[in-house]
Each structure stands twice: as structure tokens, then as C-alpha cells.
C-alpha positions as a Markdown table, in Angstrom:
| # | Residue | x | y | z |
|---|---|---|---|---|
| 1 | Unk | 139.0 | -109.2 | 129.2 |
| 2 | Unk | 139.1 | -111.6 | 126.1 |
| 3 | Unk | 135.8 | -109.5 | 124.4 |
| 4 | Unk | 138.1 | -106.2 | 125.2 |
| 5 | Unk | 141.3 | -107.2 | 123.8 |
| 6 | Unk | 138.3 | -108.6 | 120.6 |
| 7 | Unk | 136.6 | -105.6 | 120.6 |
| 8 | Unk | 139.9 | -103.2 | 120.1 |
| 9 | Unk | 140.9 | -105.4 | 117.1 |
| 10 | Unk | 137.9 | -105.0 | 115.2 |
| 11 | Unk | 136.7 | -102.1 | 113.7 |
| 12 | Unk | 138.6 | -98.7 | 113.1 |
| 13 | Unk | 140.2 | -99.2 | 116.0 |
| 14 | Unk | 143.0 | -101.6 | 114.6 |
| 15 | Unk | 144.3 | -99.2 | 112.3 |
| 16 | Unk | 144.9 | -96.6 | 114.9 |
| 17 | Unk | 148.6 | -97.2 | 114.4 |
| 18 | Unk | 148.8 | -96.0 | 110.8 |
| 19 | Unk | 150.0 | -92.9 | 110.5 |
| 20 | Unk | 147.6 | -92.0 | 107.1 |
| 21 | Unk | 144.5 | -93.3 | 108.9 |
| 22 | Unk | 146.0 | -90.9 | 112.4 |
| 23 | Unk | 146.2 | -88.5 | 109.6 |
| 24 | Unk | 142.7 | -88.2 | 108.7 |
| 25 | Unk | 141.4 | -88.8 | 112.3 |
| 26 | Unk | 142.8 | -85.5 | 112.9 |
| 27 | Unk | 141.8 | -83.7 | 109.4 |
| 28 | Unk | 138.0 | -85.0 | 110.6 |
| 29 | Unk | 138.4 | -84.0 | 114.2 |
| 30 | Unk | 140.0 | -80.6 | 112.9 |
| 31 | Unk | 136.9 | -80.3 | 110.7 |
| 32 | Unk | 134.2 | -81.1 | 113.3 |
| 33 | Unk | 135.4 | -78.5 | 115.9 |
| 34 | Unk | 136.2 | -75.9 | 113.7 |
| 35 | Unk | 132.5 | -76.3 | 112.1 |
| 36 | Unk | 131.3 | -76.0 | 115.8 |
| 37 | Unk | 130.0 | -79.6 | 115.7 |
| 38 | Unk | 127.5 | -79.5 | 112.9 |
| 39 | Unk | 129.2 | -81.6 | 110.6 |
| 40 | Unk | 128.7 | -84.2 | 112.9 |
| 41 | Unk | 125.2 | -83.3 | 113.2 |
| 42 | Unk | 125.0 | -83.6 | 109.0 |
| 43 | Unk | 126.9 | -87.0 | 109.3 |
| 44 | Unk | 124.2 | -88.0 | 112.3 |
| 45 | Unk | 121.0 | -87.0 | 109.8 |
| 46 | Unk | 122.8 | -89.2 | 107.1 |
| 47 | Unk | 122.9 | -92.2 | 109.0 |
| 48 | Unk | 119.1 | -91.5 | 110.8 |
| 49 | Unk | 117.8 | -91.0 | 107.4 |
| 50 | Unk | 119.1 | -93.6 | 105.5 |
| 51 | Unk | 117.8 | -96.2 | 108.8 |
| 52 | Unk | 114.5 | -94.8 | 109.1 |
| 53 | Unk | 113.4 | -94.7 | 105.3 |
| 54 | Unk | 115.6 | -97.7 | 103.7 |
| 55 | Unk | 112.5 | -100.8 | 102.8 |
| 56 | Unk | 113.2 | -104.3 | 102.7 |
| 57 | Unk | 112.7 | -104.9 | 99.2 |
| 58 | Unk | 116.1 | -106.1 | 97.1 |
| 59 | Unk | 115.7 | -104.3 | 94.0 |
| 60 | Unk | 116.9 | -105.9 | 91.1 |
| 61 | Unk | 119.5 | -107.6 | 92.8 |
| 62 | Unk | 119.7 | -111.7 | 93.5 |
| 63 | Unk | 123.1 | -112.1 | 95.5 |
| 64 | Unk | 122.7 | -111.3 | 99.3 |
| 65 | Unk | 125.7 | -110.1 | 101.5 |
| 66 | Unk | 124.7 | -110.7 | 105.0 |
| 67 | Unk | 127.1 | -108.7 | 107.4 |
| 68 | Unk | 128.2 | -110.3 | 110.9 |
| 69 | Unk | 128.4 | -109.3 | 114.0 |
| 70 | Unk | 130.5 | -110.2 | 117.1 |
| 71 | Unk | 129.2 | -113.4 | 118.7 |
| 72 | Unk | 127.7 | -114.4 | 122.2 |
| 73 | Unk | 128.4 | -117.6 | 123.3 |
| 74 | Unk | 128.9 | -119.0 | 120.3 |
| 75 | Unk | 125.7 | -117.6 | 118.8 |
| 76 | Unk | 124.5 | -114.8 | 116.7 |
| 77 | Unk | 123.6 | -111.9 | 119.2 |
| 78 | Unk | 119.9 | -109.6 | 118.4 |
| 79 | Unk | 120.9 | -107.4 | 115.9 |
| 80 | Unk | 122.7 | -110.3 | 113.8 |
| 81 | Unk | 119.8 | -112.6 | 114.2 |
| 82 | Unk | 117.9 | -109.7 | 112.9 |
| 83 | Unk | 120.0 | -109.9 | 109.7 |
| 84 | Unk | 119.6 | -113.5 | 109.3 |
| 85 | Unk | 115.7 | -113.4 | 109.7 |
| 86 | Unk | 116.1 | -111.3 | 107.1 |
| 87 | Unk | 117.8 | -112.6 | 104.7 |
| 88 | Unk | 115.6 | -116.4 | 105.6 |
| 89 | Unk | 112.6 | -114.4 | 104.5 |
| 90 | Unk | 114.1 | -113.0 | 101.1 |
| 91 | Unk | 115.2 | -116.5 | 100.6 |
| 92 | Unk | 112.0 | -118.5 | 101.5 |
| 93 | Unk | 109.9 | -115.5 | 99.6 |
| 94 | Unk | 112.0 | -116.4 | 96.4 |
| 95 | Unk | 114.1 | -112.9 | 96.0 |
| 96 | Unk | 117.8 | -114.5 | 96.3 |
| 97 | Unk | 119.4 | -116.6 | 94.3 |
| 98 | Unk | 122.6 | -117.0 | 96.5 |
| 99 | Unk | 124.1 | -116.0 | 100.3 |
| 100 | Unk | 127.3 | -114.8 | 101.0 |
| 101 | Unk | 127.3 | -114.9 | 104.8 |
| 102 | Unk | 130.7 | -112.5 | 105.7 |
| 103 | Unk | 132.5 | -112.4 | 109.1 |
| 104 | Unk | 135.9 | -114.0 | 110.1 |
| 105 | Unk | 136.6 | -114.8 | 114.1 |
| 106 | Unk | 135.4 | -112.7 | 117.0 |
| 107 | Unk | 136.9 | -114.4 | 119.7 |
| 108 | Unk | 134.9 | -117.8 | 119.3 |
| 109 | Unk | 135.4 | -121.3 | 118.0 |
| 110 | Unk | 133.1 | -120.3 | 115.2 |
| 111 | Unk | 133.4 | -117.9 | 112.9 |
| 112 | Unk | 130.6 | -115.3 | 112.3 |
| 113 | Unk | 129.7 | -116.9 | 108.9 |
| 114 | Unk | 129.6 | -120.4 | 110.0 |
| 115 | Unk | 127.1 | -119.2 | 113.6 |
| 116 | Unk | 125.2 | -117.3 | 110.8 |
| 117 | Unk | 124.8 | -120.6 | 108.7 |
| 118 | Unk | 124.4 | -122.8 | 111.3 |
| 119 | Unk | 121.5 | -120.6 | 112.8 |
| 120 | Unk | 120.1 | -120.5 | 109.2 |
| 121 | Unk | 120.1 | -124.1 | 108.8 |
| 122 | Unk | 118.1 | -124.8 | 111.7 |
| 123 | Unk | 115.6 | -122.8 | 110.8 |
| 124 | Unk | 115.3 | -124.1 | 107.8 |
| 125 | Unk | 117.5 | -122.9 | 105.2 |
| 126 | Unk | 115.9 | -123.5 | 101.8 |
| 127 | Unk | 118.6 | -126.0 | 100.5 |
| 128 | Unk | 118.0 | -124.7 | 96.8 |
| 129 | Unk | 120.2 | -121.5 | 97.8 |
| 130 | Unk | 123.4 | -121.6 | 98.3 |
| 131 | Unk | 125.3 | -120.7 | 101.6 |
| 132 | Unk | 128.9 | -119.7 | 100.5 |
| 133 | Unk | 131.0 | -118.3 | 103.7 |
| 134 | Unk | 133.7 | -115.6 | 104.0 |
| 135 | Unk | 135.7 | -116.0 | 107.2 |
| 136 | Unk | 138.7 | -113.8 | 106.4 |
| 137 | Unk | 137.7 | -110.2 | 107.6 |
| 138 | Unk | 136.8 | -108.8 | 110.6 |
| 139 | Unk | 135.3 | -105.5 | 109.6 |
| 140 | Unk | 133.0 | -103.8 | 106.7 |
| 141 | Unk | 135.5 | -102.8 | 104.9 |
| 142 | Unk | 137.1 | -106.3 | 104.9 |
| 143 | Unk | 133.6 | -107.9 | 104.5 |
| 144 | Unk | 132.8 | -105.9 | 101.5 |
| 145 | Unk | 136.2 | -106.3 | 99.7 |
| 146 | Unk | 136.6 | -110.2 | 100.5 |
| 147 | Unk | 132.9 | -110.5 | 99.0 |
| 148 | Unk | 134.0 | -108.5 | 95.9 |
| 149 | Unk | 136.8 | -110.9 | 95.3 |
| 150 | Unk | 134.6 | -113.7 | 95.3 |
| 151 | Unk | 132.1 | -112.0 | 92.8 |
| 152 | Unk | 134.7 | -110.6 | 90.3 |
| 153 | Unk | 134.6 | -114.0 | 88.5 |
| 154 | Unk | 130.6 | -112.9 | 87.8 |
| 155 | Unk | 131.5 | -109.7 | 86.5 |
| 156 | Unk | 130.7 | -107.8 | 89.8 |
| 157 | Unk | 126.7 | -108.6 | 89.4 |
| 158 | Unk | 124.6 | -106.4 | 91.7 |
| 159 | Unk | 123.9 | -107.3 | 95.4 |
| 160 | Unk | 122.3 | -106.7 | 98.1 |
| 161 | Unk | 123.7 | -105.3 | 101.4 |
| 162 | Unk | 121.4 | -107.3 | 104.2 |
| 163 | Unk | 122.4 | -105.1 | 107.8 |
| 164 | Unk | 120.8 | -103.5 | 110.8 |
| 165 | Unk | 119.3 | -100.3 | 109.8 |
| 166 | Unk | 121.9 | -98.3 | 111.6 |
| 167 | Unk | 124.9 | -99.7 | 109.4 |
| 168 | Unk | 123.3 | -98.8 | 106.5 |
| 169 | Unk | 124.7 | -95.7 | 105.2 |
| 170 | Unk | 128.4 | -96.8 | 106.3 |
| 171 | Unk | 128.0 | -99.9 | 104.3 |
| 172 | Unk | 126.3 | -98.3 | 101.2 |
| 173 | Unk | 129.6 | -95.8 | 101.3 |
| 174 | Unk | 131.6 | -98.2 | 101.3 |
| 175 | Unk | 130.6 | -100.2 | 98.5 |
| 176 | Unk | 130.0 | -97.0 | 96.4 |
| 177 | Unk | 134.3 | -96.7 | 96.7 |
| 178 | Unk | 134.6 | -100.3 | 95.8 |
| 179 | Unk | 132.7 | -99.9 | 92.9 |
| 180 | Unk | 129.8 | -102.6 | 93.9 |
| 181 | Unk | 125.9 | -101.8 | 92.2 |
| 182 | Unk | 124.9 | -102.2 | 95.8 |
| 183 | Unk | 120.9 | -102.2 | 97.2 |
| 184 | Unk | 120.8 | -101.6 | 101.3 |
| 185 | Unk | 118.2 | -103.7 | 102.6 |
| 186 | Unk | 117.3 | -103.3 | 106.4 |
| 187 | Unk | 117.1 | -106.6 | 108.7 |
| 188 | Unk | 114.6 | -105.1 | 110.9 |
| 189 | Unk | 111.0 | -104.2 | 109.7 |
| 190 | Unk | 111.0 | -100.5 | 111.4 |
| 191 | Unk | 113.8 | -98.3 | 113.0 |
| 192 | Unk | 114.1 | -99.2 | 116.6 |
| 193 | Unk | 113.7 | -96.6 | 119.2 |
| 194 | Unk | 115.5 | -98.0 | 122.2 |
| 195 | Unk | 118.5 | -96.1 | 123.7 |
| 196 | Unk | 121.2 | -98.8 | 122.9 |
| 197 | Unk | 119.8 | -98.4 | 119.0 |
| 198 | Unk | 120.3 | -94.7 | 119.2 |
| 199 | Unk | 123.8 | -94.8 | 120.6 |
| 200 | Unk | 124.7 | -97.1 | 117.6 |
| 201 | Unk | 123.6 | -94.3 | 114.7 |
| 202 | Unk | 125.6 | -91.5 | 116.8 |
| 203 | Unk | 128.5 | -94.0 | 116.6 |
| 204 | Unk | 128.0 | -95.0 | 113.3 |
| 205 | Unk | 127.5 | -91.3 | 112.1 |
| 206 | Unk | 131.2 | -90.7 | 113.6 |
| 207 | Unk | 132.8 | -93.6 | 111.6 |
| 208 | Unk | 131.2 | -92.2 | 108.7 |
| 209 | Unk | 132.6 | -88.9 | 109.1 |
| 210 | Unk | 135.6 | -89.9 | 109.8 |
| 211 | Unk | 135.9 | -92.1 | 106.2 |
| 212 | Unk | 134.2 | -89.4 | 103.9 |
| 213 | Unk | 135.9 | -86.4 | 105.2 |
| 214 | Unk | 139.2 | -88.5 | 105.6 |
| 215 | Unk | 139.1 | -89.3 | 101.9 |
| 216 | Unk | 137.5 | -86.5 | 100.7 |
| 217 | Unk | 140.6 | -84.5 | 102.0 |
| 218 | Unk | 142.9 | -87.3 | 100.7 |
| 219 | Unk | 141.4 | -86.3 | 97.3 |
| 220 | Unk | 141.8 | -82.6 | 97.8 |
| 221 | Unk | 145.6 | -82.9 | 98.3 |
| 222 | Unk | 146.5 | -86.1 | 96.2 |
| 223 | Unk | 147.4 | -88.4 | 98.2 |
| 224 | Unk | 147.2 | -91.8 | 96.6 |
| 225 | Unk | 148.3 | -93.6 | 99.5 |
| 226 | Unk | 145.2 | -93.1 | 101.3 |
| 227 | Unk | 142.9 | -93.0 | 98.9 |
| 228 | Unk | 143.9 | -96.7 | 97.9 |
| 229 | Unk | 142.7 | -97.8 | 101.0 |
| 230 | Unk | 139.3 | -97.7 | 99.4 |
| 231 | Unk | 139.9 | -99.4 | 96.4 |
């Protein structure tokens, strides 16, 4: 019941009882019937394209933003460990500079930036690059806004978004509206193929829908209010 009640507060989920982010549920749903379902289909390839062709190189970039997942007994579950291994290897191969680890409680003792830097640690964390932890949010947007805070006093530099391939384009959206120079980097080598993986993009392409055309249409007909929300 406890991973329920955590589950329901995280994510879009929580904001279910704001009446601007009910509003644009139901512009998006609107929008998806009336276009017989294929904007959800466009949404889908988005999210399938951006996880099946995205590399693991960094760019230019030398800050990492590792995003968190819910925990399992106190532990990073697959597809965070996936992350992590990830961002160990940029690390070890000399491409980052510094690690922001982002992810406030899930429901456990720990917090998913201190699991995330514990598991780093014992696996042999170069000690030369830094670990800084944000434990304040509990979703992307959060994660990316928190982290922006704590890099304003750099001038914004560019970063690198560390996630599993199918958070990719959600996470690359996101930091266009908050005005990061942002470079998606996958945690796994290939895309998966497994069932599970594939009910995650179909998920993911709906939250994406639902925060482009939401703010899109909050564009169309001025209203700040929502708009801000991504600021």
C-alpha cells in the first residue's frame, strides 16, 4: 500500500488537483480523439526515435545530471543502476567534470540521490569528481528545475541529461522550456526490446503529449498562468 499511496504522489499524478493542469489534460485528451488517435501515434514515434538513435557520447558538455528513480529496498532498481553505470563510465573514461545526482524521497530512508551515491561509491567512485546531491524533488520537472538552481551561479553551463533511453525525449523537452543547453545521453548501450521497456515509451509518449500540447494550447490563448509552470 505504502509504494501506492508513493507512486500517486510522484509524477503527473500529484498535480491532478490543479485546475490549469485538469485543463490541459482535457485540451490533450480533446485533441487525441478528435485526431482519431494519431497524435498519440506522432508523440509515440518521438519518444521511440529519440531512445533508439540517442549515443552515449556527452558532447561538449562536462556537468552530468543523473535522474532517479523510485527505490527497492533501499537500493537503486535496473533501470537506475543503468543510469549510474552510466554515468561511472563517463566519469572513469574522463568526460565529466562534476555529478549532480537528482531525486528527493520515494518512500525510503534514503533518498534517491544519496542510494545513487552510495551505489556509486562502492563501485568505486573516482574521488576526483565531485558528487553534489539534490534531494528536494520528486519528479523531472522538479529534478531539472532544482538542478538549474544550483547551476545559475555558473552561468547555466551545458549539461548532460544521463536517463534510460525511454525518458529521453520528455527530459530533453523539459530542459528546452527551462532554458538549459542540454545533451541526452542514454544509460543503456542499445534500446531494450522487452515488453515492460515498451510499455514505458507508450507511457512516456502520453506524458509528453500531454505537456507539449498542454502548453502549446496555453500559448495559443495566453494564458500565463500555465505557461509559467515551465519556467
Amino acid at each position: 500500500m505504502r509504494a501506492n499511496v508513493t507512486s500517486l504522489r510522484r509524477g503527473p499524478w500529484r498535480y491532478l488537483r490543479d485546475r490549469d493542469v485538469l485543463h490541459s489534460l482535457a485540451v490533450t485528451l480533446l485533441a487525441f480523439v478528435c485526431s482519431g488517435g494519431l497524435l498519440g501515434l506522432v508523440y509515440l514515434v518521438r519518444v521511440w526515435r529519440m531512445a533508439r538513435t540517442r549515443a552515449t557520447d556527452t558532447g561538449n558538455a562536462r556537468i552530468a545530471l543523473v535522474f532517479g528513480r523510485r527505490l527497492q529496498d533501499e537500493r537503486p532498481e535496473d533501470d537506475y543502476r543503468h543510469r549510474l553505470e552510466r554515468v561511472l563510465a563517463l566519469a572513469h573514461q574522463g568526460l565529466v567534470d562534476r555529478v549532480l545526482l537528482l531525486g528527493g524521497g520515494s518512500g525510503s530512508r534514503l533518498s534517491e540521490a544519496q542510494a545513487g551515491a552510495h551505489w556509486l561509491r562502492a563501485q568505486g567512485w573516482p574521488v576526483h569528481v565531485p558528487l553534489e546531491l539534490e534531494q528536494s524533488s520528486i519528479d523531472s520537472l522538479e529534478n531539472l528545475r532544482h538542478a538549474r538552481e544550483l547551476l545559475r551561479a555558473d552561468g547555466l553551463p551545458p549539461v548532460v541529461l544521463v536517463t534510460s533511453r525511454y525518458h529521453l525525449a520528455r527530459c530533453q523537452l523539459l530542459a528546452d522550456r527551462l532554458g538549459l543547453d542540454a545533451h541526452p545521453v542514454a544509460a543503456e548501450p542499445e534500446l531494450p526490446r522487452h515488453t515492460r521497456y515498451r510499455l514505458r515509451m507508450v507511457l512516456e509518449a502520453a506524458y509528453l503529449m500531454w505537456i507539449d500540447v498542454g502548453l502549446r494550447w496555453a500559448h495559443l490563448i495566453g494564458h500565463e498562468r500555465m505557461t509559467a509552470r515551465l519556467r
